[in-house]
N, C-alpha and C positions, 0 to 999 in steps of 0.2 A: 504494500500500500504506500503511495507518495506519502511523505511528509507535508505538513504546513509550507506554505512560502512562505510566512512569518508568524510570530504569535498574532493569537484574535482571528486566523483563516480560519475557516470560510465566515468568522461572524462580521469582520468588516468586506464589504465586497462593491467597490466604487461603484460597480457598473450596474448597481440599483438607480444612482442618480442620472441615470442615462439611456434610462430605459422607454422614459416617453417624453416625446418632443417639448410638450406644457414644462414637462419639469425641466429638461434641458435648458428651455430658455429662464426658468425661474432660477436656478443656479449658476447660470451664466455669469464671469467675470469680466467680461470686458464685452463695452455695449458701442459699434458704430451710431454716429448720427450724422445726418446732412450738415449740422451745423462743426461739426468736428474737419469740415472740409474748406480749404482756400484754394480758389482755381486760378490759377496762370491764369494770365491774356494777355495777347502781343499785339500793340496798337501803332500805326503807321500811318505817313497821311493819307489824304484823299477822301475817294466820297464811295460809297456802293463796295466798299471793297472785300472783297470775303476770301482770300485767299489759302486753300488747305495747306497745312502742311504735309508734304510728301514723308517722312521719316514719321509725324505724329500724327496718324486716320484721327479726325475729329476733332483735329484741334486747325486756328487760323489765325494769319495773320490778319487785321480787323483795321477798320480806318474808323474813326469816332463816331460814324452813326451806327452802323453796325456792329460796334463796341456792346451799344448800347441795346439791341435786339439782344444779343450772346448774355447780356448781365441780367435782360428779363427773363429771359429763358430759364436761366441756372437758378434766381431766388425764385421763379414757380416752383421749383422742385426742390425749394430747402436750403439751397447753397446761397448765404447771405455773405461772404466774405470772399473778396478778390486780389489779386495782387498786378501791376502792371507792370510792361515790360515796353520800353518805346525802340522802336524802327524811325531814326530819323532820316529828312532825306538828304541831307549833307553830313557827311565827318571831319572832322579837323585833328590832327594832332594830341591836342589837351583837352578833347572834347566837351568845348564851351558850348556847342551850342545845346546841351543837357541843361543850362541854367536858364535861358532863354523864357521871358514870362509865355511867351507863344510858341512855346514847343510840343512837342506831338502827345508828352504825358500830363503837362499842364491845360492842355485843348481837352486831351482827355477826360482829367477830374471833373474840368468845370462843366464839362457836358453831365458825364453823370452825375455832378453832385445835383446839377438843376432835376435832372431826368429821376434822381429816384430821392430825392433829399436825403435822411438819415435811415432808411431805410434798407440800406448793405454798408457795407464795411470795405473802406477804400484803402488798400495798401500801395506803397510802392518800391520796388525795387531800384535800393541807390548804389549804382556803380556806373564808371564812366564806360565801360567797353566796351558796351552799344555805340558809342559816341564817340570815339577814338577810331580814327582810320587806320591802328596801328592793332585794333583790336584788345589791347590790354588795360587792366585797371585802370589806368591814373597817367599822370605826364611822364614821360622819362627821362630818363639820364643816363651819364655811362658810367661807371663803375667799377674798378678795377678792371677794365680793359673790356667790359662786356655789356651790353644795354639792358636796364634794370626800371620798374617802376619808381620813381622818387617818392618815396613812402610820405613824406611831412609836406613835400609841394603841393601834392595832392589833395590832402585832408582841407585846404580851404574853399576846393572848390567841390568837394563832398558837402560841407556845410552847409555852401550858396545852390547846389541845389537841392537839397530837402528843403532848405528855407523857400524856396521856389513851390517845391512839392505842397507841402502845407499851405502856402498862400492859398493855392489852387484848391483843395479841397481836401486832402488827404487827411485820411483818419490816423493811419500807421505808418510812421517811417520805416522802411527797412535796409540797413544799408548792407552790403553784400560783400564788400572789396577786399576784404582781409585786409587791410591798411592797420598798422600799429597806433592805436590813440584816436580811432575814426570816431567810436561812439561817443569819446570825451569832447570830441571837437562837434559834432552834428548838436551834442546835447548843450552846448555852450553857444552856439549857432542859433538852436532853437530857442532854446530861453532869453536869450536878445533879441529875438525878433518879435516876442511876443506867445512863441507856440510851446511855455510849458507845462500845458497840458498832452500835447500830443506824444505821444510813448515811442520808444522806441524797438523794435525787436530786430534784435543783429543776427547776424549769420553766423556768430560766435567761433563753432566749427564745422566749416567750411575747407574739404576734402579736395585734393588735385587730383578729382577720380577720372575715367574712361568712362564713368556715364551719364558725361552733359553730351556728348555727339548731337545727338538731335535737336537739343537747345540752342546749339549753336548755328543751326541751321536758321530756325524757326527767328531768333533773334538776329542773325544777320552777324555773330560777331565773334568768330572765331582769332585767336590771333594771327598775325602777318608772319609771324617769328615764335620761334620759341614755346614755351608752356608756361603756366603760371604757377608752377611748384616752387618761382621763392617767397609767394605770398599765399598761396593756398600749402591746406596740409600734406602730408606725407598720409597715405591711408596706413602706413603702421603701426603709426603714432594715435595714445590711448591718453595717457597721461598729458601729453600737451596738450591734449584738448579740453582739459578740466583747468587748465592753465588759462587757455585764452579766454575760457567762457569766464572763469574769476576776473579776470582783467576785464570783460565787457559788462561784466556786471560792479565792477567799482568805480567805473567809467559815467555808469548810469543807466545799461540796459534796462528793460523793464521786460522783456522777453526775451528769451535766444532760441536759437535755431541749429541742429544739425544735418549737411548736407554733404551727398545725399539720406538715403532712410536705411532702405532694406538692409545695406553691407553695415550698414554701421548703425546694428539696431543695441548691441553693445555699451556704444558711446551716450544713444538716446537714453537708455537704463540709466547709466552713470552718474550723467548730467544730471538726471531730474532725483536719483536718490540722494546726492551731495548736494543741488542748490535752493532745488523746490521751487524755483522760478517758474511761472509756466512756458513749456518748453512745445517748439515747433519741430517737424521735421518735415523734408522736400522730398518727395516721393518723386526723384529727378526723371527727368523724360528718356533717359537709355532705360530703366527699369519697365515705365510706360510702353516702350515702343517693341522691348521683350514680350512683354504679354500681348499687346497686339499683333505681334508678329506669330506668334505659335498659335494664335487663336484663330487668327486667319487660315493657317494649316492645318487647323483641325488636330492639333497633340496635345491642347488644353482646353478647357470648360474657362471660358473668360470670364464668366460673373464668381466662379466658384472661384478662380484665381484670386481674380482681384479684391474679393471682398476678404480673403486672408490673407493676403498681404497687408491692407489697409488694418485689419485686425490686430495683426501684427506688430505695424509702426505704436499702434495705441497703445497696446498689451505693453510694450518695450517701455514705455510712459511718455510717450508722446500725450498733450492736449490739443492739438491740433496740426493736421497733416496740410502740406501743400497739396497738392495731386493734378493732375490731367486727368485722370478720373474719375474726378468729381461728380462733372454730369450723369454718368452711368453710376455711379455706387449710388447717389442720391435717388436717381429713378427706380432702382431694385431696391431700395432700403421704402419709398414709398408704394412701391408696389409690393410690398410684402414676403 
């Protein structure tokens, strides 16, 4: 006769709690909702403009009126929180024209802030590398012998445009660049201009991963040169990432962020048991474009994926995910 698996067998036996659906879900630990979601949008000028992206089925590049169709859409279905991403149509160098009061994401806000008053949630993503012709963070310079972002040149015109950003409508700054002292200087930026109310959530850590590919498509801004692993992290690194989130949070974050999710569901844990902040993670668009790509093949159940995945980032302690998506987890999460 087998033995026990352990003492108390067979009188403890989990798989009583699993035995009907009602009670499955009544024991359930970790609960998705529409509102636990923030959806990209990449906005660009022009008018009528609906442009798919090829790498991400379902998602587009959008000119401000059709911004504005894509934000009704998504809060019919629960998705009240946005994030933006600008396509402008000139780049420069030090990409000034990001601070411009009449730039593609400041045209942006004010459209939707008229279009739907306080009813979504207006983020922005703040980094120059949409707006640099050279595709990287911030202005450059050389450097022992080799061209580098100038970390501190930078940070003033990070400042000037979230100041920009919030003129316009913005609810949440978000700035993105991995620049050293960004959130000390945006939040010093901000409080002189009048915006210290508006919070901050940084990108804290922010990963030199293989799966922005698609992102980069979608926003137009890959680099010209090189990669940006001397300002983003090394994905080895565990411990430096409790580093830089301390540093963004004594700086003045009010939220952080780990990017991307899935590989680094680890880091998401960490963060949120050591700071307690509430904590974001990017459910970056190479993970996105995974799942669409094998569902289209037919080698996975898309809703079955996706909703464990997104389960996942939560469980991990994520309180709010970025995602692509959104639309779809929202629509199955209301359709039952």
């Amino acid at each position: 006769m087998n033995q026990p698996a352990f003492p108390g067998y067979p009188i403890n036996r989990p798989r009583r709690l699993r035995s009907n659906p009602l009670l499955r879900g009544l024991v359930r630990e970790t609960e998705l909702s529409a509102q636990d979601f923030i959806l990209p949008l990449f906005v660009r000028t022009g008018t009528g403009v609906r442009k798919e992206i090829a790498s991400m089925p379902g998602n587009y590049q959008l000119s401000p009126d059709t911004l504005i169709d894509e934000v009704g859409a998504a809060a019919d279905l629960g998705v009240k929180s946005f994030i933006l991403f600008g396509i402008p149509p000139d780049k420069d160098p030090e990409g000034r024209i990001a601070l411009h009061e009449h730039g593609i994401v400041q045209e942006a806000l004010r459209g939707l802030r008229k279009a739907f008053k306080q009813d979504v949630l207006l983020m922005t993503d703040e980094c120059l590398c949409e707006y640099t012709s050279h595709g990287h963070c911030g202005i450059l310079h050389e450097i022992q012998g080799r061209t580098d972002v100038d970390n501190d040149a930078t940070l003033p015109l990070l400042a000037e445009q979230c100041v920009s950003h919030a003129m316009a409508g913005a609810d949440v700054i978000a700035p993105s660049g991995m620049m050293d002292g960004m959130v000390q200087a945006i939040r010093k930026g901000l409080d002189a201009a009048g915006f210290e109310h508006i919070p901050i959530l940084s990108y804290a850590a922010k990963y030199a991963s293989g799966f922005y590919g698609p992102f980069r498509d979608a926003a137009e801004s890959p680099p010209q040169f090189g990669d940006r692993s001397t300002y983003q992290m090394d994905p080895s690194n565990s411990n430096e990432a409790m580093r830089e989130v301390a540093l963004d949070i004594a700086e003045g974050a009010d939220m952080v962020m780990v990017k991307p999710a899935l590989s680094y569901l680890d880091i998401i844990h960490r963060v949120k048991g050591e700071f307690g902040l509430p904590v974001a993670a990017y459910n970056v668009s190479g993970e996105f474009a995974m799942v669409k790509a094998a569902a289209r093949n037919g080698w996975i159940d898309e809703r079955r994926v996706t909703m464990e995945i997104l389960t996942s980032i939560k469980r991990a302690g994520a309180d709010m995910i970025l995602t692509y998506h959104a639309r779809d987890a929202a629509g199955w999460l209301k359709a039952g």
